[in-house]
Every structure is written in C-alpha cells, then in structure tokens.
VOPAGU-2260 file (C-alpha; in pm, 1 decimal, decimal comma):
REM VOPAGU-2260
SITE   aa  ch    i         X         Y         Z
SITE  UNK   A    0    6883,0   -6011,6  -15702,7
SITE  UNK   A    1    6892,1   -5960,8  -15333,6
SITE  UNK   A    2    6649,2   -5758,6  -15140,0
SITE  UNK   A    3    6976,9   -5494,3  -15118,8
SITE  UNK   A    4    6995,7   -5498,6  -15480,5
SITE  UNK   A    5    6655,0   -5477,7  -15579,7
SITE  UNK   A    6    6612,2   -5179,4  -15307,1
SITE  UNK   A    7    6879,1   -5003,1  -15528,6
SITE  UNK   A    8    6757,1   -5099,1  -15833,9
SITE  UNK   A    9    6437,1   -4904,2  -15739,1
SITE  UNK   A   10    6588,0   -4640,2  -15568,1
SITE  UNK   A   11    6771,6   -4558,7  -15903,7
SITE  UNK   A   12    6447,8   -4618,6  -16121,0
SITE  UNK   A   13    6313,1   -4361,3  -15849,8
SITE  UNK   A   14    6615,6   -4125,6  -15926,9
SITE  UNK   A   15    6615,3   -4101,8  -15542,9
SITE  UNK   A   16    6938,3   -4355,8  -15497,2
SITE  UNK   A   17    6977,6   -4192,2  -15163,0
SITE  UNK   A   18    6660,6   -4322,2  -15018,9
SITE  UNK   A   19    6477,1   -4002,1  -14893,8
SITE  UNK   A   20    6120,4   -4068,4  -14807,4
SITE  UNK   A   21    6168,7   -4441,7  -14793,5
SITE  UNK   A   22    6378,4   -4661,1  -14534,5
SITE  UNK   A   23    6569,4   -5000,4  -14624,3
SITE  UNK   A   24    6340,7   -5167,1  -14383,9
SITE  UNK   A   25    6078,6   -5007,1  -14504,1
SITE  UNK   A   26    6067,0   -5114,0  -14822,6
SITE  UNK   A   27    6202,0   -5486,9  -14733,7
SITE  UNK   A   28    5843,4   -5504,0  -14610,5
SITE  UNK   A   29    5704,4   -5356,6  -14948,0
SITE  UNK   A   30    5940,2   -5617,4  -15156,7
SITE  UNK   A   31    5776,2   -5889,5  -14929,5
SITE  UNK   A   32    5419,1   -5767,7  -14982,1
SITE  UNK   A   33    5493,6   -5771,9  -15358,8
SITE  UNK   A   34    5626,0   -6137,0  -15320,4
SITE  UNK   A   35    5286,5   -6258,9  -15134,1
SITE  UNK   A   36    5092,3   -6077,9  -15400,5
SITE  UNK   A   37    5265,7   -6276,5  -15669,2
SITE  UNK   A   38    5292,6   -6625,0  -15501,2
SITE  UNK   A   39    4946,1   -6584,2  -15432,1
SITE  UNK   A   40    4842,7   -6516,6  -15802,4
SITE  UNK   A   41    5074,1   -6742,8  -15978,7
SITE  UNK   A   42    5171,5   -7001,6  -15727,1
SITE  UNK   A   43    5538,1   -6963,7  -15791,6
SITE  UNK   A   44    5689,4   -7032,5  -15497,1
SITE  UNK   A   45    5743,8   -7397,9  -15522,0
SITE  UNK   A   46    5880,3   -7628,6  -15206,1
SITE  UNK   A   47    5937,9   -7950,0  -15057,7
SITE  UNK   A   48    5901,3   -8089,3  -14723,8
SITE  UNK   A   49    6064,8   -8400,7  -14534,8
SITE  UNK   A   50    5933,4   -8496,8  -14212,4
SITE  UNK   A   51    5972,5   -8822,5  -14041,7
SITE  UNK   A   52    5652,1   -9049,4  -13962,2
SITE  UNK   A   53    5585,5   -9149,1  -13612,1
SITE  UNK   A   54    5451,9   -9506,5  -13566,9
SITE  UNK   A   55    5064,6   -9470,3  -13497,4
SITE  UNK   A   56    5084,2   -9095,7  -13535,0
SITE  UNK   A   57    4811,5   -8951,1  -13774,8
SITE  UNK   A   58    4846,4   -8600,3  -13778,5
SITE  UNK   A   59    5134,0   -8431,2  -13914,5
SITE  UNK   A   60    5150,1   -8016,1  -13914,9
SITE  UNK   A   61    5128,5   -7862,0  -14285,6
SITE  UNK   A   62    5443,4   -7671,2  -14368,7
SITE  UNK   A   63    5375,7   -7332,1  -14209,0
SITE  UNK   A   64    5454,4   -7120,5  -14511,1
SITE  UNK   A   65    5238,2   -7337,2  -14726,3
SITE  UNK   A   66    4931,7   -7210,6  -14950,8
SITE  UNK   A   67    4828,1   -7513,2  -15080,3
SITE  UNK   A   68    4990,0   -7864,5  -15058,2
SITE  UNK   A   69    5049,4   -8049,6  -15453,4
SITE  UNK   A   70    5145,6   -8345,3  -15379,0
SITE  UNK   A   71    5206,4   -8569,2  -15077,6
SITE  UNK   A   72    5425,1   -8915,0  -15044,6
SITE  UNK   A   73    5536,7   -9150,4  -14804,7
SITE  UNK   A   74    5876,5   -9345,7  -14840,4
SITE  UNK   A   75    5855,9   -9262,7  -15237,7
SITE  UNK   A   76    5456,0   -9365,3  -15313,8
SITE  UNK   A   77    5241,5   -9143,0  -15383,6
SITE  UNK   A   78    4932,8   -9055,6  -15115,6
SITE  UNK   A   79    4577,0   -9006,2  -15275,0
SITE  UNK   A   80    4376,1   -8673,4  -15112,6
SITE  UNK   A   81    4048,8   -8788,2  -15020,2
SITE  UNK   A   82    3773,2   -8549,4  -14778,6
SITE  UNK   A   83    3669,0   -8616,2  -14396,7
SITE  UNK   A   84    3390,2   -8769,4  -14526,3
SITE  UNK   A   85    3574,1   -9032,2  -14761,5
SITE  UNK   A   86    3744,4   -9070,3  -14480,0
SITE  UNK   A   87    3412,9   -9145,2  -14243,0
SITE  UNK   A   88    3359,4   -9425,5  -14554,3
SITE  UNK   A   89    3690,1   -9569,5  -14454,3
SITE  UNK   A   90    3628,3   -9579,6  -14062,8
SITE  UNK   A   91    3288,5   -9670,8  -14106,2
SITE  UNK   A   92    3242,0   -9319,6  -13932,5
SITE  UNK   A   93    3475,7   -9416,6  -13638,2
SITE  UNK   A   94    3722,5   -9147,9  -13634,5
SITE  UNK   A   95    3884,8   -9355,9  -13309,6
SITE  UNK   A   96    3975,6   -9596,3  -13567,2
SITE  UNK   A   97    4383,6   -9669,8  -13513,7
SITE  UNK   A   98    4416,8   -9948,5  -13779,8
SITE  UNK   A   99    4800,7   -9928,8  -13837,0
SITE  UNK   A  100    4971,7  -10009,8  -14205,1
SITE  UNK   A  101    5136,3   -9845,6  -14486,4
SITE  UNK   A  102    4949,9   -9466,2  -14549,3
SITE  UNK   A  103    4779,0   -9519,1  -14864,3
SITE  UNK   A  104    4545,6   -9149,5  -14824,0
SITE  UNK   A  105    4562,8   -8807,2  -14664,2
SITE  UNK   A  106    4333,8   -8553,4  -14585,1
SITE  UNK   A  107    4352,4   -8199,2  -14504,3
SITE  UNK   A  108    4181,6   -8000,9  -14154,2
SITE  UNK   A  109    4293,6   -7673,2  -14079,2
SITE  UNK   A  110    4705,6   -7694,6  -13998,0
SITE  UNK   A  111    4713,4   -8105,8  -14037,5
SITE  UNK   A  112    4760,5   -8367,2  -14247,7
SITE  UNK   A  113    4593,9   -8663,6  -14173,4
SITE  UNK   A  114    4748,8   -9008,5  -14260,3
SITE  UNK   A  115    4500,4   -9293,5  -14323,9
SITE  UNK   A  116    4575,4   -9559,7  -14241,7
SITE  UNK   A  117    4829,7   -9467,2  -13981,1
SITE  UNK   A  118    5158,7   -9557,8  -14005,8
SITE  UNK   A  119    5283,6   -9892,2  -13895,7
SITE  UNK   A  120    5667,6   -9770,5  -13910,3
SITE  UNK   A  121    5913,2   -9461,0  -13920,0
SITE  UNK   A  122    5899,7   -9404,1  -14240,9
SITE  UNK   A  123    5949,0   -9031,7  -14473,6
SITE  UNK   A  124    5664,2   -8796,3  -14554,0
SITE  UNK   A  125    5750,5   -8549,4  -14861,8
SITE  UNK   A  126    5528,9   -8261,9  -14892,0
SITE  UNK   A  127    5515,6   -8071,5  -15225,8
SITE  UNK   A  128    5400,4   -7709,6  -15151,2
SITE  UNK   A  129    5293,8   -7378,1  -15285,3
SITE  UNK   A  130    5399,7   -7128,9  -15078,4
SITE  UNK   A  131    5390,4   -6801,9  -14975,8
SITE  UNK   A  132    5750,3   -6579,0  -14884,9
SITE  UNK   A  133    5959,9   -6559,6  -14548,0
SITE  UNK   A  134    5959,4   -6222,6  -14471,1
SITE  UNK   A  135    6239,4   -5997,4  -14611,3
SITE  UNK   A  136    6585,7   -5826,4  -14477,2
SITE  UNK   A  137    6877,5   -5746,5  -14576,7
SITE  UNK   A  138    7028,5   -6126,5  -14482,0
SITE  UNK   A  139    6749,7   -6329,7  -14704,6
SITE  UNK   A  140    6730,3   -6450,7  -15035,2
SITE  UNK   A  141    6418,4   -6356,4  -15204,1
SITE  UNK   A  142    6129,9   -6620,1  -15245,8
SITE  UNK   A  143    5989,2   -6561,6  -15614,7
SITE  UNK   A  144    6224,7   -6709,4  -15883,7
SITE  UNK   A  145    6520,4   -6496,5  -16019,9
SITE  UNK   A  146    6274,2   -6453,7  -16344,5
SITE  UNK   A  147    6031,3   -6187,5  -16130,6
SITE  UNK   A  148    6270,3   -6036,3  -15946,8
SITE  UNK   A  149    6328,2   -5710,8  -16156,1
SITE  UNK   A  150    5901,9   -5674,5  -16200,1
SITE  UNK   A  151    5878,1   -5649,0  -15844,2
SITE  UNK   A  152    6002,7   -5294,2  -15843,0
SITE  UNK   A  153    5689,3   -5192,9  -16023,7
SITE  UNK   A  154    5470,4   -5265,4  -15704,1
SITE  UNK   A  155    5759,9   -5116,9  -15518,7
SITE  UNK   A  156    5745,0   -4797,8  -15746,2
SITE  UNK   A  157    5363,0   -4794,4  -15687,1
SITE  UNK   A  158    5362,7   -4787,4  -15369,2
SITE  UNK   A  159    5685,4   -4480,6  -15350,0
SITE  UNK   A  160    5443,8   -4277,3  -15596,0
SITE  UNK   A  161    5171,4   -4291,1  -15379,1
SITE  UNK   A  162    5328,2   -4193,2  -15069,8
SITE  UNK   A  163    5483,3   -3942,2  -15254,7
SITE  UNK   A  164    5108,8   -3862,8  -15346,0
SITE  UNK   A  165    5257,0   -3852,7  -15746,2
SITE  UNK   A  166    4895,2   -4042,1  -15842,7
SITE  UNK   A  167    4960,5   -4068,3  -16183,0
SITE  UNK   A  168    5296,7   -4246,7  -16136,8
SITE  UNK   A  169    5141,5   -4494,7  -15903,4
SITE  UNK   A  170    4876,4   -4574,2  -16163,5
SITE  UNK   A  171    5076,9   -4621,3  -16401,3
SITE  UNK   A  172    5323,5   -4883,2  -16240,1
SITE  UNK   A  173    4982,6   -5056,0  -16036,6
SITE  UNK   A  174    4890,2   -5154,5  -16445,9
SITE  UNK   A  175    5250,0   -5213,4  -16507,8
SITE  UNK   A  176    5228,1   -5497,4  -16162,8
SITE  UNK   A  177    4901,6   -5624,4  -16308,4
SITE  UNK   A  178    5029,1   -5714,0  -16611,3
SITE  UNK   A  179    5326,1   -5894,9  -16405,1
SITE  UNK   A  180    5091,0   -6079,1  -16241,8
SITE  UNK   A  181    4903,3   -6190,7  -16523,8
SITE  UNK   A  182    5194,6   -6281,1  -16722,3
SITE  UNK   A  183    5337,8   -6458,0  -16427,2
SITE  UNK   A  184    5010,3   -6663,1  -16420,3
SITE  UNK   A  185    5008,4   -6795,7  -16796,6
SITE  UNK   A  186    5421,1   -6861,5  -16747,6
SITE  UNK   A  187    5328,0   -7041,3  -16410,0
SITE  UNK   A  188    5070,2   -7273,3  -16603,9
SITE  UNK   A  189    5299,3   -7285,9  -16901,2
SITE  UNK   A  190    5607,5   -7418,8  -16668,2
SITE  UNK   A  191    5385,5   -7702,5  -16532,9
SITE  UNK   A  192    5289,1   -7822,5  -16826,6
SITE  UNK   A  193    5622,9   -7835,4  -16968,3
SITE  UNK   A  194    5621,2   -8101,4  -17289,3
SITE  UNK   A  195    5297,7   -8199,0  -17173,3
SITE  UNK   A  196    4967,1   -8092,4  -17431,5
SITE  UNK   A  197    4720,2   -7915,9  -17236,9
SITE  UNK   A  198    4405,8   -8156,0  -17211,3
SITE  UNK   A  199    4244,9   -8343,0  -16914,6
SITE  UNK   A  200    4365,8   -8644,0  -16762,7
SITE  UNK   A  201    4175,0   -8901,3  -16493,8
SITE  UNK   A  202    4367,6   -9113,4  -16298,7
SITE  UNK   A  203    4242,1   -9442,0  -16519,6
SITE  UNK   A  204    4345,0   -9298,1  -16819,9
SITE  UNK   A  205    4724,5   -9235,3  -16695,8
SITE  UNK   A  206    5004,3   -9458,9  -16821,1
SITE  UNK   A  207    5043,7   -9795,7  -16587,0
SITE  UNK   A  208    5369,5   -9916,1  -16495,3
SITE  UNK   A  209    5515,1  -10227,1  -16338,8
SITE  UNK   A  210    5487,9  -10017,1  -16015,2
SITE  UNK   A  211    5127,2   -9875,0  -16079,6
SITE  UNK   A  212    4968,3   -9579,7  -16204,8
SITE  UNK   A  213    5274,3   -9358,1  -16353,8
C-alpha cells in the first residue's frame, strides 16, 4: 500500500471516506508513529549500508535511521563487535594507537563505528541495519514490509476513536495493534531463522570453510 492508500483504507474502515476530523497530513504522521512502534517491537525494517573506507580513518557515522547495527563487513569479510574495553586490550590502553591494516573488529560509541585496526586502503564498509521509518507523505513508500501494511490501520483507528473520544472503539483496536505487534514479533524471529532449528550456536561450533568460519 501507499501512505494514500492506506489513509483510504482507514478512512473507509472509519465510514468517514471524506476525512472529517482527520487531515491527510495528519494522519501520515499517525501511519509513521505506527511504523516506529512496530520496527521498534519486531525489528522489521531491515537495511544495508555501503560506505567507502578512508585510509587511516577510524570512525565511520552509523546509518542515521539505524536502531541497532546486525552485521558489519569490510570488502566482503566479516568484522567481529568487540567493547571499548576489548578494544583498550588491543591498544594496550592507547587509544592514540594508528596501527594501519586490514579492519578485522568494530566497536560501537554513540553515532560511530570504530574500525580496529584502521584501514590501510579504500576499501567498502557494508552495514546491516535495523531500522526505524523515514517519516511519511504522500510521495514515500512505506517502511514496514507489504505483510503489515493493512494492521497498521488498527493503531490508526485507535488513535481516530480516541480523538473522536469513542473510548470503547479505541480499546478495542489498541488490543487489536497489540496483537499485531506480538504476532509481528514471533513472524520476525520466525523469518530469521528460516530453515535453520532454533538452538544456540558459538562461533567455534559453526561450520569452517576453506575461507574460515562460515
């Protein structure tokens, strides 16, 4: 759907097609508040970053839209995350350290990623993201996969109930967007698992390939 679409799709669940109490722009922001609310459950916004290295450049600016980061490569391999303080191991608690190479780790402060060691070359940096929605308008495509996009006019509807002070309506879509959420959750899990059964796995126990750790 786009944000047009699912306005009307609403509006006509509403029986209000003409709009009434509620502008377009209005409830663009409402579609977008149910989008953060979801991505932020169910981590279903899914991305990926390319940014060029720069030689002896360590910090690189996490994607601004990002809630948490998944996975992290340089030119194809695989970065491990390790903490400031793995890090201090590494410098010997020199954070001046400037030791140049191929980026083997990363760790994460604030709006930066930070390459250890740093890069020796130009070379590409894929970030894998979860992350939360662009705001909405009549010109964007919606965020959350094409799956959610008819739930999300039961936190619209919610929200049109209780500005129309119908309290009764708005509780009863609220439990309706709860259950979304929570079913978004176990499909979310369910996804990334794919063929995969569900058990714990340490990096020494994964497969090893010509090329390392698979």
């Amino acid at each position: 759907m786009t944000p047009t679409e699912l306005v009307t799709f609403a509006l006509q669940r509403w029986n209000e097609p003409a709009g009434g109490l509620f502008s377009d722009s209005e409830l663009y922001t409402v579609i977008w508040s149910a989008q953060l609310e979801l991505a932020l459950e169910s981590f279903c916004i899914r991305k990926v970053y390319t940014t060029p290295t720069v030689v002896s450049q360590q910090e690189y600016a996490k994607p601004t839209n990002a809630i948490s980061i998944k996975r992290v490569t340089y030119e194809g391999q695989k970065l491990f995350k390790i903490t400031d303080r793995e890090d201090d191991a590494l410098t010997l608690n020199n954070q001046t350290v400037t030791a140049s190479g191929t980026p083997q780790y990363y760790w994460e402060w604030d709006t930066n990623i930070e390459l250890r060691p740093l890069p020796a070359a130009v070379g590409t940096l894929k970030i894998y993201t979860y992350d939360i929605p662009q705001t909405v308008s009549a010109s964007t495509t919606l965020d959350v996969p094409t799956r959610y996009h008819p739930r999300l006019a039961n936190f619209m509807l919610a929200y049109m109930s209780e500005k129309d002070k119908n309290f009764q309506a708005a509780s009863t879509y609220r439990q309706l967007w709860m259950k979304d959420l929570q079913d978004a959750k176990r499909y979310e899990k369910k996804f990334l698992r794919g063929d995969i059964i569900a058990h714990v796995l340490d990096e020494e126990s994964a497969p090893l390939t010509t090329i390392g750790v698979g």
